[in-house]
Backbone as CSV, one residue per row, in Angstrom:
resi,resn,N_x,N_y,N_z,CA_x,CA_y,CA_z,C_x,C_y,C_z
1,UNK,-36.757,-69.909,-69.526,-35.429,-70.072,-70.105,-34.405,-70.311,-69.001
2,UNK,-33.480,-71.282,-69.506,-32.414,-71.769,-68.205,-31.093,-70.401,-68.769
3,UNK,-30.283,-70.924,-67.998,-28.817,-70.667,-67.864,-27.958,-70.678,-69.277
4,UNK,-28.705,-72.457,-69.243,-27.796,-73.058,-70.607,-28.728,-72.929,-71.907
5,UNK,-29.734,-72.359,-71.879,-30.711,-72.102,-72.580,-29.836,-70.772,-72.826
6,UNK,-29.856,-69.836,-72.241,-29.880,-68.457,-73.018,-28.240,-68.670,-73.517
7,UNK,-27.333,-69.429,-72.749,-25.471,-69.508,-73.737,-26.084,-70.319,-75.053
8,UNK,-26.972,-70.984,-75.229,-27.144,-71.093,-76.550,-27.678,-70.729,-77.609
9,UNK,-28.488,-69.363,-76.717,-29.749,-68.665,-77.929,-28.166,-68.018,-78.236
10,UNK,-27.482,-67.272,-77.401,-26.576,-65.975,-77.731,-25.051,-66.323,-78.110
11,UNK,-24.836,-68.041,-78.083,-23.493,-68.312,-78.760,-22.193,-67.922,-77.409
12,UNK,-22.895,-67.131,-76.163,-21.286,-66.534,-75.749,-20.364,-67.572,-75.213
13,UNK,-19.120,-67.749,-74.488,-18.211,-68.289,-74.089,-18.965,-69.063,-72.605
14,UNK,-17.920,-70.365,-72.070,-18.418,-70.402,-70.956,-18.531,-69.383,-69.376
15,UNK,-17.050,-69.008,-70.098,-16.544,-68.293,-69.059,-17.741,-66.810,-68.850
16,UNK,-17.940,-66.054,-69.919,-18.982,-65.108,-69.905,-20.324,-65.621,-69.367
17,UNK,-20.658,-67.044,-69.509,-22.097,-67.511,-68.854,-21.496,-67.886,-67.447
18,UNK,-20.027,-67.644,-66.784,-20.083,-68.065,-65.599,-20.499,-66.762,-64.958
19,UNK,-19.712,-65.511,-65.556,-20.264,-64.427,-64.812,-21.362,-64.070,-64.910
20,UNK,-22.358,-64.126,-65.782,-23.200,-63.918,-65.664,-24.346,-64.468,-64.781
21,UNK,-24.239,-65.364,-64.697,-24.680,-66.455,-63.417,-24.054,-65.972,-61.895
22,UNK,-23.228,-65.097,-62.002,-22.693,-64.910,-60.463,-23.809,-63.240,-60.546
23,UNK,-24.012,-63.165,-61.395,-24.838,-61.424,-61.650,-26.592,-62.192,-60.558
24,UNK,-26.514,-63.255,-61.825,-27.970,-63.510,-61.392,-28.206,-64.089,-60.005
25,UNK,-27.175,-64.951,-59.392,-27.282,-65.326,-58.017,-27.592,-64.217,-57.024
26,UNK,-26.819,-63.059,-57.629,-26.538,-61.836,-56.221,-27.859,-61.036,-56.973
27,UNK,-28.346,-61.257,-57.799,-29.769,-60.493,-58.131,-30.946,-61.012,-57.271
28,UNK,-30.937,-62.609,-57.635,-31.592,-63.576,-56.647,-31.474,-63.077,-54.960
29,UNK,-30.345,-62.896,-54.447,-29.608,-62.517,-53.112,-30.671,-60.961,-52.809
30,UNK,-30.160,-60.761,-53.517,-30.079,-58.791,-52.933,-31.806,-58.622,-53.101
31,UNK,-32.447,-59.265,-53.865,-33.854,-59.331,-54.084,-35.053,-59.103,-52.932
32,UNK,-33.974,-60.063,-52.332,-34.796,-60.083,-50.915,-34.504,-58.832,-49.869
33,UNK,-33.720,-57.818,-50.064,-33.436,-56.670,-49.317,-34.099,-55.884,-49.754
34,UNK,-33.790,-55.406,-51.380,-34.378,-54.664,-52.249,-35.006,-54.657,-53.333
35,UNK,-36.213,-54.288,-53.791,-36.918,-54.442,-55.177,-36.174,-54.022,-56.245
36,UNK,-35.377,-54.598,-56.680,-34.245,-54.682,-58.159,-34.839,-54.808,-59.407
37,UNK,-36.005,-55.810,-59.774,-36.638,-56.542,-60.824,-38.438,-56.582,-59.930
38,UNK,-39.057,-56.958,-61.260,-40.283,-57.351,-59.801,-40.534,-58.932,-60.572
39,UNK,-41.358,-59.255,-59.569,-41.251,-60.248,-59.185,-41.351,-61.975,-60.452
40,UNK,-42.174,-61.348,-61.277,-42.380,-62.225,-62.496,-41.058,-62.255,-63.148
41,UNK,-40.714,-61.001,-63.970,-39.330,-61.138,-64.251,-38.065,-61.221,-63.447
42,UNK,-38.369,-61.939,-61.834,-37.413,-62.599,-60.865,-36.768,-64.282,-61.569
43,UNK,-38.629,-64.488,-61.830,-39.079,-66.139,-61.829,-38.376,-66.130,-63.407
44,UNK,-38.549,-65.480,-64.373,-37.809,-65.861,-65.676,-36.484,-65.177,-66.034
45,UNK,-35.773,-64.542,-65.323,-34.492,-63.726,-65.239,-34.228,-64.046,-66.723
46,UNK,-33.746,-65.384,-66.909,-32.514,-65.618,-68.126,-33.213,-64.954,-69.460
47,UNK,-34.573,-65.029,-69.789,-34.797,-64.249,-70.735,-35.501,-62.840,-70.939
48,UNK,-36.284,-62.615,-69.295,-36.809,-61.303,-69.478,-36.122,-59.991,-69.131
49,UNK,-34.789,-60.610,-68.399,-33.924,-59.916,-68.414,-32.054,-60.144,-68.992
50,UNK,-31.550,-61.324,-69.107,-30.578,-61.222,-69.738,-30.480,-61.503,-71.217
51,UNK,-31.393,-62.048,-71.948,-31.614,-62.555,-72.780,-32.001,-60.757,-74.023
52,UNK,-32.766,-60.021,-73.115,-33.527,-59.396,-73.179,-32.038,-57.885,-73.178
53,UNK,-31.216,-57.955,-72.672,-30.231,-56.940,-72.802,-28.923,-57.736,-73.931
54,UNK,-28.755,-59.028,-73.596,-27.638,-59.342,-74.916,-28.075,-59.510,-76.303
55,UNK,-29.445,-59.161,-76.471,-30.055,-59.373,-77.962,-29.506,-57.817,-78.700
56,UNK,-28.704,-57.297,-77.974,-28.315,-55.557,-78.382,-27.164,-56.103,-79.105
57,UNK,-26.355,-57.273,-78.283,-25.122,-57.009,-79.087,-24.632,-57.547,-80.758
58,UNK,-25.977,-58.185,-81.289,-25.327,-57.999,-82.858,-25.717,-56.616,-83.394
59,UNK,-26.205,-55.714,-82.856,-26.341,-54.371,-83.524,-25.876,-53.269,-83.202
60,UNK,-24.389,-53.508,-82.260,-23.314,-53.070,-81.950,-22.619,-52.491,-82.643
61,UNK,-21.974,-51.640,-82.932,-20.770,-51.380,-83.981,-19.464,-52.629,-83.716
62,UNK,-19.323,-52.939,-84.508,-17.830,-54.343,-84.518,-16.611,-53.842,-83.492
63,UNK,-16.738,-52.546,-83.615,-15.564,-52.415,-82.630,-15.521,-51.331,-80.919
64,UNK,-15.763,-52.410,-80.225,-16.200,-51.680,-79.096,-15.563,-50.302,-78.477
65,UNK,-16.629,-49.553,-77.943,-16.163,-48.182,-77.496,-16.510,-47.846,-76.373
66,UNK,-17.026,-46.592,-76.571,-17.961,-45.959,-75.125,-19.159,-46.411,-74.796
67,UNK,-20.058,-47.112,-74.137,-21.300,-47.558,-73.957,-22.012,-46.690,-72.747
68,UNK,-22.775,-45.775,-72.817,-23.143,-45.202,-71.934,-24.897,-45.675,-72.199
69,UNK,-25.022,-46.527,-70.351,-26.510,-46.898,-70.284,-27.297,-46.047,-69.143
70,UNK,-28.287,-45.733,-69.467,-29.159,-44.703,-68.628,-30.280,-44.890,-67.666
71,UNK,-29.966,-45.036,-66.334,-31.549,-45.548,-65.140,-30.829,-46.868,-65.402
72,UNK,-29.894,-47.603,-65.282,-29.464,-48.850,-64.928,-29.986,-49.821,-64.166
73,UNK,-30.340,-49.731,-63.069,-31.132,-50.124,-61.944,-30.671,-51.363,-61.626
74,UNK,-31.038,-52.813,-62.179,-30.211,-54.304,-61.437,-29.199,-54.545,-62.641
75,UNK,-28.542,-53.343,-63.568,-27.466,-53.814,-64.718,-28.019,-54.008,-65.864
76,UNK,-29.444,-54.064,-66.404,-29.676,-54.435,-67.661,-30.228,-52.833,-68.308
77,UNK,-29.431,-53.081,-69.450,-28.521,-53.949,-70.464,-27.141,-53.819,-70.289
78,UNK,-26.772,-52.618,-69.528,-25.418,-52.013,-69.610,-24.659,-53.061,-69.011
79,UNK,-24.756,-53.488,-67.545,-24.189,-54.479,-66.737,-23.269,-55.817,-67.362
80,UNK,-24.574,-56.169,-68.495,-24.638,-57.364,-69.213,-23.487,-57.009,-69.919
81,UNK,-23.687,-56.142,-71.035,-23.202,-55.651,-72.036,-21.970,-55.517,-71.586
82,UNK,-21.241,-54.823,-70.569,-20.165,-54.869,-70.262,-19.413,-56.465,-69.586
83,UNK,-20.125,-57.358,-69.502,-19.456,-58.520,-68.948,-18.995,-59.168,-70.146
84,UNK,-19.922,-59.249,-70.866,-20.007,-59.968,-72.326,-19.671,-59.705,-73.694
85,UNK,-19.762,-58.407,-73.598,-19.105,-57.331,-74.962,-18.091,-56.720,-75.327
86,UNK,-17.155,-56.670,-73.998,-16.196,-56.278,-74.296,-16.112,-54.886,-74.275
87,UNK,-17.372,-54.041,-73.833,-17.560,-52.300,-73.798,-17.083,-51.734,-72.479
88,UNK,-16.170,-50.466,-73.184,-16.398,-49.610,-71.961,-17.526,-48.638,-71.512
89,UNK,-18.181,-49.359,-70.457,-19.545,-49.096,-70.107,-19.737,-47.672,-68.914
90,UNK,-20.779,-47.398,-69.534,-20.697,-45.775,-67.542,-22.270,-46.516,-67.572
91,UNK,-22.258,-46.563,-66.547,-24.012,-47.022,-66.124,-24.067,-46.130,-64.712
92,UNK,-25.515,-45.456,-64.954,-26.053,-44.267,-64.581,-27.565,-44.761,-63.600
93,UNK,-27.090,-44.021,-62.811,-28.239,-44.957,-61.592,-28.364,-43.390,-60.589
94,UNK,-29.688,-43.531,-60.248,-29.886,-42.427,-58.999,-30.007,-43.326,-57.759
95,UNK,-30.459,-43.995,-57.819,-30.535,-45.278,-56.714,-29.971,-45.410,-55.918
96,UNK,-29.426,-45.295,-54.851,-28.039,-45.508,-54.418,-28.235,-46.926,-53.636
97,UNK,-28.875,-47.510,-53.417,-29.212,-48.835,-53.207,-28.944,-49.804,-54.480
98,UNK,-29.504,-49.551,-55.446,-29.233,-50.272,-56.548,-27.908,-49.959,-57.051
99,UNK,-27.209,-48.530,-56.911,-25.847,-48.369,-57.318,-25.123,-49.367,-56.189
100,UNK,-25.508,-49.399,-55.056,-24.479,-50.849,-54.103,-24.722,-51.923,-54.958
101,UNK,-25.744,-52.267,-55.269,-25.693,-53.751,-56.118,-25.118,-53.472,-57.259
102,UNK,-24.801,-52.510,-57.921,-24.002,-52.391,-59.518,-22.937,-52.764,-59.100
103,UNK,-22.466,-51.833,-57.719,-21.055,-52.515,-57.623,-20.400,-53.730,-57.216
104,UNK,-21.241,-54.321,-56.475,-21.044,-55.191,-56.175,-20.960,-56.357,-57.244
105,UNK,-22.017,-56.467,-58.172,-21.863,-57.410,-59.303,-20.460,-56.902,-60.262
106,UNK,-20.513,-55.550,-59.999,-19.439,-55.073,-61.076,-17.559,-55.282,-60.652
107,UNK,-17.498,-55.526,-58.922,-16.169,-55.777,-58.486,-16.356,-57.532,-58.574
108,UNK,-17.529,-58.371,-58.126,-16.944,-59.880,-58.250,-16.864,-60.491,-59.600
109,UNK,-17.675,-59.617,-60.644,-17.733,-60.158,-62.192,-16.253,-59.707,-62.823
110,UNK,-15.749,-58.908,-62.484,-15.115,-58.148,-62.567,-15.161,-57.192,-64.162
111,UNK,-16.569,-56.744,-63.864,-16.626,-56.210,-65.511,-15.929,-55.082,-65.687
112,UNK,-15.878,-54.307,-65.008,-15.281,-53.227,-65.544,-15.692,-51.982,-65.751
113,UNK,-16.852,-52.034,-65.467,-17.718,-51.058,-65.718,-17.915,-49.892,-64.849
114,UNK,-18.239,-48.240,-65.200,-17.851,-47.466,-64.320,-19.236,-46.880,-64.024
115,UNK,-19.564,-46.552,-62.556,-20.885,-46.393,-62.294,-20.655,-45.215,-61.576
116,UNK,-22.134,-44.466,-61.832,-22.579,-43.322,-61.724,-23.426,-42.799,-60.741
117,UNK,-23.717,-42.715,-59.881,-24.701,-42.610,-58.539,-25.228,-41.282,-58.667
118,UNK,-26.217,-41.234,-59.288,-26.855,-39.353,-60.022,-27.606,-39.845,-60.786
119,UNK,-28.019,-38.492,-60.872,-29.134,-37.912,-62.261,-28.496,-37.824,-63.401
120,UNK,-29.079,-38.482,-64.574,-27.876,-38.354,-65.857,-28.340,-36.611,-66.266
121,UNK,-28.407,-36.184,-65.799,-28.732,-34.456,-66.343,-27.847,-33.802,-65.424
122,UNK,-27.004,-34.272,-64.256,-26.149,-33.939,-63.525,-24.553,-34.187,-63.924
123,UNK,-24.940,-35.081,-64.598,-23.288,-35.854,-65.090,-22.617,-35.305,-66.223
124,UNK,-21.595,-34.504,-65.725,-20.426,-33.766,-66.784,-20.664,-34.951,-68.165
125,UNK,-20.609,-34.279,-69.074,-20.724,-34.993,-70.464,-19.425,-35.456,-70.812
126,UNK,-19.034,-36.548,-71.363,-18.053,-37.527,-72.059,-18.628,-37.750,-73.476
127,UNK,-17.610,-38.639,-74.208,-17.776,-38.239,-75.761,-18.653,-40.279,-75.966
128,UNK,-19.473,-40.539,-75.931,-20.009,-41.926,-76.115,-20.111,-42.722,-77.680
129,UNK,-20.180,-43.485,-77.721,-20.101,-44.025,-79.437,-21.904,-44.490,-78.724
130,UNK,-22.085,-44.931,-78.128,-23.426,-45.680,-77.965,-24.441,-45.597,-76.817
131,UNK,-25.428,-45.220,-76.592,-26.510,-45.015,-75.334,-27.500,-45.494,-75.388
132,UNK,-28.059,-46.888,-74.372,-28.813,-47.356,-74.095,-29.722,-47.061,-72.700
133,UNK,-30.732,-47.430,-72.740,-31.901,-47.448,-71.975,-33.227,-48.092,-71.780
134,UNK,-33.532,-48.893,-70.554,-34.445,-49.690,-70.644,-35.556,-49.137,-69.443
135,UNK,-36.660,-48.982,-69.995,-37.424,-48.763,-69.083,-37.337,-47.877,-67.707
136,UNK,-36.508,-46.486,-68.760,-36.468,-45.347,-68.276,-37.003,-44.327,-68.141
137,UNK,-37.495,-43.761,-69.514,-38.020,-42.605,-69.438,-38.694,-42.460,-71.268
138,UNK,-39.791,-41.526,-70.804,-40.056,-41.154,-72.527,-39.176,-41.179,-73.533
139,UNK,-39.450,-41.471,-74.706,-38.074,-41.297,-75.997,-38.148,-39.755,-76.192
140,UNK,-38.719,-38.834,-76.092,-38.147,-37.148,-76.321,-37.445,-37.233,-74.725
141,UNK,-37.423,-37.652,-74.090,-36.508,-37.354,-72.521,-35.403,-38.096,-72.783
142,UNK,-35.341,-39.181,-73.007,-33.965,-40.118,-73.448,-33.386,-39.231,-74.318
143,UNK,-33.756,-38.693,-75.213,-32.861,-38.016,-76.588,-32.413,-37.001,-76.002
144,UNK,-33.425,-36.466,-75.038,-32.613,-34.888,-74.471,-31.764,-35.339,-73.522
145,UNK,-31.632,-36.426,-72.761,-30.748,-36.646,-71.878,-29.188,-37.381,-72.539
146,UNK,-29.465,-37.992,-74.065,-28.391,-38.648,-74.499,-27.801,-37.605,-75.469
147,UNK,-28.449,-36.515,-75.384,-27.564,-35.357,-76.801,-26.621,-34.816,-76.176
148,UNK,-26.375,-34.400,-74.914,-24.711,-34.249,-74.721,-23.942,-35.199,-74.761
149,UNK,-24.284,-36.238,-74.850,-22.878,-37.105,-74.427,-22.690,-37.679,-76.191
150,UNK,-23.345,-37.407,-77.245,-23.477,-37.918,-78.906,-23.734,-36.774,-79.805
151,UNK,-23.757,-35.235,-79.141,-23.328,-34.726,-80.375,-22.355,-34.042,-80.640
152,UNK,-22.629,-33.995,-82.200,-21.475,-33.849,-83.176,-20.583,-34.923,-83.593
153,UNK,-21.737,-36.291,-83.041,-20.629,-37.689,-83.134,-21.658,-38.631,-83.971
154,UNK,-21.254,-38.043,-85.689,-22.633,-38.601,-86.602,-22.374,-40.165,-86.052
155,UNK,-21.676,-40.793,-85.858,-21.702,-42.232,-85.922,-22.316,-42.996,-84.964
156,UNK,-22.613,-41.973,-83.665,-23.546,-42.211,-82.483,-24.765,-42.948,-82.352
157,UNK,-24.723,-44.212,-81.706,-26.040,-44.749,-82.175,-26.958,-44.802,-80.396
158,UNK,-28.079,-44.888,-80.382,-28.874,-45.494,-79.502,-29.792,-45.981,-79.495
159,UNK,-29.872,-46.656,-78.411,-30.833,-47.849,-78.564,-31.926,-47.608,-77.383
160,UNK,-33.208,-47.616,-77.593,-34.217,-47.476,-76.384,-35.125,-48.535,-76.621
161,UNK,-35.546,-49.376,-75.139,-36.227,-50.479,-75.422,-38.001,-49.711,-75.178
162,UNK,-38.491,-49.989,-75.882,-40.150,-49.542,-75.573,-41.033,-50.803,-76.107
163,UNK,-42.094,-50.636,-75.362,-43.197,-50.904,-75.627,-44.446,-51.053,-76.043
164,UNK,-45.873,-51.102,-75.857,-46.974,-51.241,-76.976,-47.296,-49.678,-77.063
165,UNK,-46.470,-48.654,-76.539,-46.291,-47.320,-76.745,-45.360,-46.604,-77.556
166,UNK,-45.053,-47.745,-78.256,-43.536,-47.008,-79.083,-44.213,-46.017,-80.314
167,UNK,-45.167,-46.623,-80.912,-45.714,-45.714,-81.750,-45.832,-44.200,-81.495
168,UNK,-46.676,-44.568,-80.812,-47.515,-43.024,-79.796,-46.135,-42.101,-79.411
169,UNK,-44.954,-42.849,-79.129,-43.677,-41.977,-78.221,-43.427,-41.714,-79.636
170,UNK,-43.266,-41.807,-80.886,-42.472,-41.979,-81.798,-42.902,-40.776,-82.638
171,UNK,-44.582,-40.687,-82.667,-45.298,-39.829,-83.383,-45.053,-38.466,-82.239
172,UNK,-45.094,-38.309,-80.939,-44.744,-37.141,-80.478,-43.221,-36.766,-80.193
173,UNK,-42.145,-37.625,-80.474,-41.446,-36.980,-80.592,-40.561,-36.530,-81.625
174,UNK,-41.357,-37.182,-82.897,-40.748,-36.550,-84.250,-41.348,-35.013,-84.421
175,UNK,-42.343,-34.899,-83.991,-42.738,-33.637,-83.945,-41.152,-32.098,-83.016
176,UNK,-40.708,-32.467,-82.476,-39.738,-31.930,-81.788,-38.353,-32.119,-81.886
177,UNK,-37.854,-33.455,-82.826,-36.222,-34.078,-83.189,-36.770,-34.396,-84.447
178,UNK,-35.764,-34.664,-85.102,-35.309,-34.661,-86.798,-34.369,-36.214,-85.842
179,UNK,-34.999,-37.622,-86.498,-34.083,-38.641,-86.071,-34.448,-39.569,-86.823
180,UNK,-33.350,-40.491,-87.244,-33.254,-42.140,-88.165,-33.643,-43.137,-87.064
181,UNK,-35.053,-43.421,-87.414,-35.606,-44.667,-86.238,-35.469,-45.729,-87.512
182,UNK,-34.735,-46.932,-86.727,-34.768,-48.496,-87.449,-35.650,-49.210,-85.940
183,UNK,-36.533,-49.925,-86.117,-36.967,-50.972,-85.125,-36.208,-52.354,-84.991
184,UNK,-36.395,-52.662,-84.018,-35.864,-54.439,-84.126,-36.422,-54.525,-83.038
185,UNK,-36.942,-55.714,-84.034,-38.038,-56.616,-82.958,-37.429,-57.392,-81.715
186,UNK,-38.145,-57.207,-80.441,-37.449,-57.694,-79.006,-37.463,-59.645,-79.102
187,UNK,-36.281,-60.263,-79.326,-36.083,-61.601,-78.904,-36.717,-61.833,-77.627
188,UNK,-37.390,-61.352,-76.580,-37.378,-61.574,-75.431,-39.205,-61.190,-75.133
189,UNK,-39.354,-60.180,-75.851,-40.930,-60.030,-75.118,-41.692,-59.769,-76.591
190,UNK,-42.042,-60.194,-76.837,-43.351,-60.550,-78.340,-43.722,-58.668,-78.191
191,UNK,-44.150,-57.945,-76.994,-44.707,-56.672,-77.051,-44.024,-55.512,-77.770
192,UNK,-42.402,-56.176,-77.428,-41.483,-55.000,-77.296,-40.923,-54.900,-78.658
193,UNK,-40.062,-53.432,-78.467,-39.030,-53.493,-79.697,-38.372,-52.537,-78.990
194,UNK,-37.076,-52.818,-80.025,-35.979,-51.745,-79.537,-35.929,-50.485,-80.641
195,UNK,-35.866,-49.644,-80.610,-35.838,-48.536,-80.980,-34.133,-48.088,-81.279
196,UNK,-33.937,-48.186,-82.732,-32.251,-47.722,-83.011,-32.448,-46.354,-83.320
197,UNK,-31.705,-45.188,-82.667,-31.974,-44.186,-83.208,-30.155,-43.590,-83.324
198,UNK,-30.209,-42.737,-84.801,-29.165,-42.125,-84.943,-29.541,-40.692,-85.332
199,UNK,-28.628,-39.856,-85.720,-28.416,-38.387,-86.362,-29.381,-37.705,-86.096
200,UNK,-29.660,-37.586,-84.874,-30.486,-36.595,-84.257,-30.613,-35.509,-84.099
201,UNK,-31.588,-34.650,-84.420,-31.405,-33.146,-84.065,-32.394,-32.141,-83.318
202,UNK,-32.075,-31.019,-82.911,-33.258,-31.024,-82.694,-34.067,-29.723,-83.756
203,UNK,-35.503,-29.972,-83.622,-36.287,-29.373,-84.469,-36.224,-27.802,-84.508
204,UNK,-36.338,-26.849,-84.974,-35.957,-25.290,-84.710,-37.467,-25.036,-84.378
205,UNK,-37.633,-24.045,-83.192,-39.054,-23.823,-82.838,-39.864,-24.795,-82.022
């Protein structure tokens, strides 16, 4: 997938496919210092990775809020999401190598976005409308790491991208949370799906 390939799967503006193209140059750039992406999804960027984080935003709430994304690492989805969506984004990185490249894409794009250099189990809690995560951590670890910052906030949604393991994560962690899973199928990788989860709780015992 090109450039002008993915502004037309996703409809956005030119101006949003210019920044985003200045994301992917300095991804291209910094690549060679540090392992950001590996190496296959270097060679197809536009869809295994941007294509692959803006397929979130028709299942957005219409009116943008708090976007808190978790293990960020080269910006996807949060990065994206904040260039293109219009969200106020916190993207959460232990990395501190990869937090230099957040910022760096995040002062020349000028997204806006506020970054986190920690452990999200370290980070004072804020009130979020939305929490994403890609290829972070188990879905019972994501839920325990996204329930301070979404409860008591029924309208709270999140989104976790998984893989040909989503089942298996899904069956052990209903056993332990009370949660509304919707799937949607991944535009980007035939394997994947995203995982919508709301009104979470946790199980007594």
């Amino acid at each position: 997938m090109t450039a002008a390939e993915f502004a037309a799967a996703t409809g956005i503006t030119r101006q949003q496919l210019e920044r985003l193209i200045i994301h992917a140059e300095l991804l291209a750039k910094w690549q060679r210092r540090i392992n950001l992406v590996g190496r296959r999804g270097l060679a197809d960027m536009w869809r295994r990775h941007f294509l692959d984080s803006a397929q979130l935003l028709p299942h957005l709430p219409g009116r943008p809020g708090t976007l808190l994304d978790l293990g960020s690492g080269a910006g996807f989805p949060g990065l994206v999401l904040a260039i293109i969506g219009g969200w106020n984004v916190h993207l959460v990185e232990s990395n501190s190598r990869k937090c230099a490249f957040l910022n760096e894409v995040n002062r020349v794009t000028q997204a806006g976005a506020v970054i986190h250099n920690g452990r999200i189990e370290n980070l004072e809690p804020f009130a979020a409308d939305v929490v994403t995560a890609r290829a972070c951590a188990s879905l019972a670890k994501l839920l325990a790491y996204a329930e301070p910052f979404v409860a008591g906030r029924g309208k709270a949604l999140c989104f976790f991208y998984k893989g040909r393991k989503a089942e298996e994560e899904l069956t052990d962690t209903q056993q332990k949370w009370h949660i509304k899973v919707s799937k949607i199928e991944s535009r980007s990788d035939p394997s994947g799906v995203i995982l919508k989860v709301e009104g979470m709780a946790r199980r007594n015992g």
